[in-house]
BAFI-3210 file (N, C-alpha, C; in Angstrom, 3 decimals, decimal comma, padded with zeros to 6 digits):
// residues 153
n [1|2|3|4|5|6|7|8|9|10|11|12|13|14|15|16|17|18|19|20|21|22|23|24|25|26|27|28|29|30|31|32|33|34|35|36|37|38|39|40|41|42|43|44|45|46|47|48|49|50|51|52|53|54|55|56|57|58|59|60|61|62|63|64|65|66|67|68|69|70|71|72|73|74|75|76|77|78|79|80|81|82|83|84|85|86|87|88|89|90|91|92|93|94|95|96|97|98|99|100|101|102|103|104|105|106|107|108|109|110|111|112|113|114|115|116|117|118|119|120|121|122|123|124|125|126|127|128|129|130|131|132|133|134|135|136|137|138|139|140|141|142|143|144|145|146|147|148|149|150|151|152|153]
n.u [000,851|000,063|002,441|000,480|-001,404|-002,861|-003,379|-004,862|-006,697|-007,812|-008,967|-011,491|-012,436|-013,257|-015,177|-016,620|-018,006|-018,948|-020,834|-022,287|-022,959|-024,573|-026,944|-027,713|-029,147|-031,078|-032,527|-033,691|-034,774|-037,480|-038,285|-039,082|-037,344|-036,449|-033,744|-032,795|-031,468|-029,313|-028,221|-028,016|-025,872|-023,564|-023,239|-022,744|-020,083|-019,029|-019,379|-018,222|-015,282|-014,580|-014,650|-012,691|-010,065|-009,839|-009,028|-006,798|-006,263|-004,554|-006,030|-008,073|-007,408|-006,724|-009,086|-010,344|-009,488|-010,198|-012,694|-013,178|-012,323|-014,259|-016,283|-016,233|-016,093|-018,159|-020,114|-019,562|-021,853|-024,658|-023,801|-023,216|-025,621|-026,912|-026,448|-026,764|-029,398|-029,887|-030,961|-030,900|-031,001|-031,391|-030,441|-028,024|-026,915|-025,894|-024,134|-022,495|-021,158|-020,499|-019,146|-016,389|-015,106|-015,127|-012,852|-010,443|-010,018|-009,392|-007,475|-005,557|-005,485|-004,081|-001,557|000,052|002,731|002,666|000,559|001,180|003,533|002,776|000,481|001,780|002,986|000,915|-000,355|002,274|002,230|-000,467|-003,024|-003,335|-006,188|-007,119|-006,377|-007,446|-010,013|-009,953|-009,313|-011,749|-013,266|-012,628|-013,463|-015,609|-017,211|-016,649|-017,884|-020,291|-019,687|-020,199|-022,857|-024,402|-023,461|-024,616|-027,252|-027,700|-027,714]
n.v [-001,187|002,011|005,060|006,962|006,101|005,893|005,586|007,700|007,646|005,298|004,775|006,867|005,248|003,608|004,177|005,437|003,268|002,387|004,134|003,578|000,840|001,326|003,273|001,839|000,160|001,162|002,034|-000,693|-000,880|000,283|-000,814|-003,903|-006,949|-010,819|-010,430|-008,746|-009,554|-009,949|-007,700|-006,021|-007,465|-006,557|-003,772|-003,739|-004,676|-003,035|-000,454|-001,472|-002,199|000,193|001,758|000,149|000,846|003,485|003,113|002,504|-000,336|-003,415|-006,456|-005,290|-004,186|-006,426|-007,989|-006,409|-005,892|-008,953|-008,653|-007,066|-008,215|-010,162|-008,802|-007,868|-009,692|-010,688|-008,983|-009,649|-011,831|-010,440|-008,451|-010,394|-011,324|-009,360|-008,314|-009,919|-009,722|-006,937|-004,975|-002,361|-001,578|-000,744|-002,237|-003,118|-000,971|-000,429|-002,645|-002,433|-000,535|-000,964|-003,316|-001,947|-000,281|-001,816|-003,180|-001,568|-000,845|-002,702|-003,514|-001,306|-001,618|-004,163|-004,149|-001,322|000,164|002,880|003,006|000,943|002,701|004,567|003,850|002,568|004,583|006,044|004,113|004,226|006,565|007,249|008,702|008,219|007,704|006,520|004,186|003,041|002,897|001,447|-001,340|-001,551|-001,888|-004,450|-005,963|-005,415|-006,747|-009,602|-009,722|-009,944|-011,246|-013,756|-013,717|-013,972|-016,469|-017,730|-017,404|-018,878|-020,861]
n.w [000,000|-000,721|001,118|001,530|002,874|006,624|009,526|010,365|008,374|007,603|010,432|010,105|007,665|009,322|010,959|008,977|007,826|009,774|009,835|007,382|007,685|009,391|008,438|006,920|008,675|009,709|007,718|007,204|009,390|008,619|007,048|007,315|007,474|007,244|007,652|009,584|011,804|011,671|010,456|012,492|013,925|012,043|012,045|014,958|015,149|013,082|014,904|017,025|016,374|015,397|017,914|019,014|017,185|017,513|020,334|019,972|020,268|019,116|018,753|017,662|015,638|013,773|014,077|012,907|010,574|009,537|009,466|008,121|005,627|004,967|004,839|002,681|001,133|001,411|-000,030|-002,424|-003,423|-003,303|-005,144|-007,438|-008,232|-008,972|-010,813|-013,527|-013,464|-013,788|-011,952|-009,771|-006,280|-002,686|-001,314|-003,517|-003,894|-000,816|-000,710|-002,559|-001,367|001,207|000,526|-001,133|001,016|002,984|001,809|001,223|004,039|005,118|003,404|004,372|006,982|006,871|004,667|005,034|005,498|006,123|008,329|009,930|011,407|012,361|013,962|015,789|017,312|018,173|019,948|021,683|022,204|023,829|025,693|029,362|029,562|027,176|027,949|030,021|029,318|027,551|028,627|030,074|028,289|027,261|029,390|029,428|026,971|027,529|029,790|028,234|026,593|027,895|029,496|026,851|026,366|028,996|028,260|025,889|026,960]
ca.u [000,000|001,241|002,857|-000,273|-003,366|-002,036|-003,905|-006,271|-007,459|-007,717|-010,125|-011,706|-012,989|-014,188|-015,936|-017,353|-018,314|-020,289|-021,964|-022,755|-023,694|-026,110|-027,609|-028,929|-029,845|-032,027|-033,539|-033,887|-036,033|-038,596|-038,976|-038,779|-037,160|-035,405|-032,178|-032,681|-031,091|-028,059|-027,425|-027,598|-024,673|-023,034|-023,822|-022,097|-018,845|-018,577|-019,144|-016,862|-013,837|-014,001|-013,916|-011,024|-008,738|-009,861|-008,766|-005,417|-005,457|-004,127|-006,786|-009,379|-006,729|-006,440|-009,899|-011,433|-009,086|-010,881|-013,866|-013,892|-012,665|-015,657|-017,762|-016,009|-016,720|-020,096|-021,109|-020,077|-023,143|-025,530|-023,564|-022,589|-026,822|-027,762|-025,801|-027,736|-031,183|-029,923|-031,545|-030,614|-031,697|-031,250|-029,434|-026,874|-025,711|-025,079|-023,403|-020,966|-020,522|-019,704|-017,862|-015,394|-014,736|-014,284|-011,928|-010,072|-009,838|-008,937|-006,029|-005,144|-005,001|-002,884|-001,034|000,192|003,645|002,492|-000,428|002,126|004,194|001,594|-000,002|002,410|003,318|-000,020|-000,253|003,175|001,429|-001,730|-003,343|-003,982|-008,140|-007,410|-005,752|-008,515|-010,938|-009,489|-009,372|-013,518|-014,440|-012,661|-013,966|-017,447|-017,088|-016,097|-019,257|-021,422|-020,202|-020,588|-024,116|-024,856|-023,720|-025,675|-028,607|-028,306|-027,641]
ca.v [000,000|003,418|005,329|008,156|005,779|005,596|005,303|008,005|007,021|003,633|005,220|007,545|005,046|002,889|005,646|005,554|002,137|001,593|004,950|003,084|-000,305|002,347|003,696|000,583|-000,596|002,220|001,338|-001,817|-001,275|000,902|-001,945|-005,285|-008,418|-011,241|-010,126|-007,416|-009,065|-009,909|-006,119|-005,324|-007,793|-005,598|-002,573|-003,347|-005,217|-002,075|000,359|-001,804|-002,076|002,031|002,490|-000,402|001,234|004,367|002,911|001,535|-002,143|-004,437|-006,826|-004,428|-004,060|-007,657|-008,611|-005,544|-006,986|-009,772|-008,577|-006,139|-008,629|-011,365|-007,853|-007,202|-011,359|-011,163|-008,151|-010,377|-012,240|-009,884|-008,050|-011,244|-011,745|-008,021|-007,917|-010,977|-009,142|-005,620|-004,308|-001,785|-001,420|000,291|-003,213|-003,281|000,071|-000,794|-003,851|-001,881|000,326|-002,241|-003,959|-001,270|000,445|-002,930|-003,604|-000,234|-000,477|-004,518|-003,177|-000,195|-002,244|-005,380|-003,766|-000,295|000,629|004,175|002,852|000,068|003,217|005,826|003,238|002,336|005,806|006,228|003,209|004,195|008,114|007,287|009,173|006,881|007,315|005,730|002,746|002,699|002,745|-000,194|-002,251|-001,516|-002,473|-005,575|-006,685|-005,095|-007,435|-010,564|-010,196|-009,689|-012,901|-015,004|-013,093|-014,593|-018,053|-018,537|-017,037|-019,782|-022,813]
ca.w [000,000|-000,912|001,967|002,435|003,912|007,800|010,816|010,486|007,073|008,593|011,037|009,336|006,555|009,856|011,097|007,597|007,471|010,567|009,727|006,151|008,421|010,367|008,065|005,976|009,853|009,854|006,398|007,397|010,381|008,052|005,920|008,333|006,812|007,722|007,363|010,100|012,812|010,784|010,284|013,603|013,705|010,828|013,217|016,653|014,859|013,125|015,851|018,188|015,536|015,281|019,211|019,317|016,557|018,400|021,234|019,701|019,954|018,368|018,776|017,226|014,631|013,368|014,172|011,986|009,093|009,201|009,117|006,500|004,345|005,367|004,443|000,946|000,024|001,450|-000,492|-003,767|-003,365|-003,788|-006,645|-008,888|-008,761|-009,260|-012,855|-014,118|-013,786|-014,234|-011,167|-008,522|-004,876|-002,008|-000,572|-003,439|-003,393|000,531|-000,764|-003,417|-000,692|001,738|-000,265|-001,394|001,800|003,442|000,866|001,204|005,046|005,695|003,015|004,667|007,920|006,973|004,518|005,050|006,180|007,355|009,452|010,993|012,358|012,936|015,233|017,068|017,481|018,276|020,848|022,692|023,271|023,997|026,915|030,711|029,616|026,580|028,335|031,113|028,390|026,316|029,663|030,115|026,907|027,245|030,524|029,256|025,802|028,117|030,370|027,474|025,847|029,103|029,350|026,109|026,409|029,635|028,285|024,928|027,758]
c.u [000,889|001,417|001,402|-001,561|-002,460|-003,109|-005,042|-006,910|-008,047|-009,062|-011,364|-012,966|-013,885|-015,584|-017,557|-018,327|-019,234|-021,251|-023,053|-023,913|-025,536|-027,028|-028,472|-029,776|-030,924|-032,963|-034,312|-035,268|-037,447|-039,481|-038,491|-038,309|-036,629|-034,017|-031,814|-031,438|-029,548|-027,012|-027,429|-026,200|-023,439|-022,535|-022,443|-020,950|-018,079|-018,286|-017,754|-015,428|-014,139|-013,450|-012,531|-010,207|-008,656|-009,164|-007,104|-005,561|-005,841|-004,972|-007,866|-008,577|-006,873|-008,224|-010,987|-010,845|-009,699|-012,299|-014,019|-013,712|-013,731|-016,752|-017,661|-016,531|-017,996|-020,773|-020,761|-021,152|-024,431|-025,346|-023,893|-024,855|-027,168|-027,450|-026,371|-029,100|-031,032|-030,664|-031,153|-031,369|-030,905|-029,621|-028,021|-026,269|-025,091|-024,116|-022,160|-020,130|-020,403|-018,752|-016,203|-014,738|-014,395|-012,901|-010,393|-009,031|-009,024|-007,502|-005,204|-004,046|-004,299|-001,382|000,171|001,005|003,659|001,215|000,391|002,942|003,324|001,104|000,616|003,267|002,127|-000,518|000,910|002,598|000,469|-001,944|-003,986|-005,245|-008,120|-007,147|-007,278|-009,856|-011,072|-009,899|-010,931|-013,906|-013,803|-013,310|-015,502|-017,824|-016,887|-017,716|-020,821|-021,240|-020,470|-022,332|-025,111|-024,955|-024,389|-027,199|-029,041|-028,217|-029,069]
c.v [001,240|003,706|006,476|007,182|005,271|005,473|006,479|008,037|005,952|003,906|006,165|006,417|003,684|003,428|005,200|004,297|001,948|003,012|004,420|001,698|000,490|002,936|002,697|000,246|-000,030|002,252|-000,052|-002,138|-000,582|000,056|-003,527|-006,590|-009,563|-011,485|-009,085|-007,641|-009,848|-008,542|-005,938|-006,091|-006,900|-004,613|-002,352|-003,947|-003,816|-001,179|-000,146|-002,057|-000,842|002,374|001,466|000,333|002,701|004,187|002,566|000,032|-003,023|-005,799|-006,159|-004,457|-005,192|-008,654|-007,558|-006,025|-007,613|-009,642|-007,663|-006,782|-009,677|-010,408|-007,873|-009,029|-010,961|-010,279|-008,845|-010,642|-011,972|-009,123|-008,947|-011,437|-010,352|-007,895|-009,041|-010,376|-007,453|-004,902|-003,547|-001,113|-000,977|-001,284|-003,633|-002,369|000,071|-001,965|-003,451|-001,209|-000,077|-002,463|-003,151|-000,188|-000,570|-003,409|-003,022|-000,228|-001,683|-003,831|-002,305|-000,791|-003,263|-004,839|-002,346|000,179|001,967|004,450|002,226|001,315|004,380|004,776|002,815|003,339|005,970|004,958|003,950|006,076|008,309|008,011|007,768|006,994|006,288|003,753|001,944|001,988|001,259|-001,300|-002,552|-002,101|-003,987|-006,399|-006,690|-006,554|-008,742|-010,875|-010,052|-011,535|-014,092|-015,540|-014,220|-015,694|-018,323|-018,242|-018,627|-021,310|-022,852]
c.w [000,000|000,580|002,577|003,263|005,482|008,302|010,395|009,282|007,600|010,127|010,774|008,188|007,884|010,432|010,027|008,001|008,254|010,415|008,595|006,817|008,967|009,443|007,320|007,391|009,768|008,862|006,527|008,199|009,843|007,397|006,323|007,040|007,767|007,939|008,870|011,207|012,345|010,746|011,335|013,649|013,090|011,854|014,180|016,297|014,140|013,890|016,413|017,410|015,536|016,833|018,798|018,481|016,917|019,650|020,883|019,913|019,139|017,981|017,711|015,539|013,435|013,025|013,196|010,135|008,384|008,934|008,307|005,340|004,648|004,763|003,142|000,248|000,563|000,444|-002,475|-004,355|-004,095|-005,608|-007,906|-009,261|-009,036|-010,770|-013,572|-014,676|-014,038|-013,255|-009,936|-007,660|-004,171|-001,630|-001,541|-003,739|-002,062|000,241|-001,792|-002,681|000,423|001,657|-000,557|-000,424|002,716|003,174|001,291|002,379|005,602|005,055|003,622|006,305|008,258|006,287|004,333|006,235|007,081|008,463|010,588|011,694|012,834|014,115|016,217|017,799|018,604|019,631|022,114|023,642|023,507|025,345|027,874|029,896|029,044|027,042|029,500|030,237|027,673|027,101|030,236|029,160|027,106|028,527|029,890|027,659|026,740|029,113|029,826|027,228|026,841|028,803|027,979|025,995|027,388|029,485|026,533|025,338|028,176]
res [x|x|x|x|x|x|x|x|x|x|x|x|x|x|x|x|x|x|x|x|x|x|x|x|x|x|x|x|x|x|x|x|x|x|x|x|x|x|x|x|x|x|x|x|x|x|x|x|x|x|x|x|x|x|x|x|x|x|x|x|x|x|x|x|x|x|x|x|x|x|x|x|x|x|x|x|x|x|x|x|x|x|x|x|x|x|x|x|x|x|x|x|x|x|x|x|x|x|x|x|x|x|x|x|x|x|x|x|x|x|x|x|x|x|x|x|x|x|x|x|x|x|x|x|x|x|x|x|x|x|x|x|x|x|x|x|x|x|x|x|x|x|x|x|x|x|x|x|x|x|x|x|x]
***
């Protein structure tokens, strides 16, 4: 990756993304399907990868990777069938625009020599909140997923 997409590109286009997630959510709930509670999924993986690379870590880092590219294949899907019938909807302009900001950002974040030192720039001067902060969400993320598994025992 060229040298200009760093760290706050890299946040910036996550930013983006779960605003993009949010806003179909928000379409979504006007016009009920079964897909809905899928996107909320979409939703809170986005949100919570913007605070983590907000937050700096490394975790958030690695694990938003992965999921933007899981977003850029999923939004195939819908494309490779929309160009068959020639038809566009609201769900695959969210899915081009998905797709290509997933794309964008997974790259930005695996590959990209001036994110790798901006962040760890950006990690070593972080302010105490942010550290306090990081350490909440993971406890708070830890007694969610308990939360959940004893609520599906």
């Amino acid at each position: 990756m060229s040298g200009r997409f760093g760290y706050r590109s890299a946040l910036y286009l996550s930013a983006l993304i779960a605003i993009v997630h949010g806003s179909f959510f928000i379409y979504m709930l006007m016009h009920p399907s079964r897909y809905l509670a899928g996107m909320a999924t979409y939703v809170i993986a986005a949100v919570a990868i913007f605070v983590g690379l907000w937050l700096s870590s490394q975790v958030a880092r690695y694990a938003g990777a992965a999921f933007y590219l899981l977003c850029a294949g999923a939004a195939a899907v819908p494309l490779l069938s929309s160009f068959k019938t020639l038809t566009v909807s609201v769900a695959v302009l969210w899915s081009i625009a998905m797709g290509a900001l997933s794309l964008a950002n997974a790259l930005i974040l695996v590959l990209s020599r001036s994110f790798d030192r901006e962040y760890e720039t950006e990690r070593k001067t972080r302010p105490v909140y942010k550290i306090h902060l990081g350490k909440a969400l993971l406890v708070l993320t830890l007694v969610l997923v308990v939360a959940a598994t004893l609520n599906d025992m």
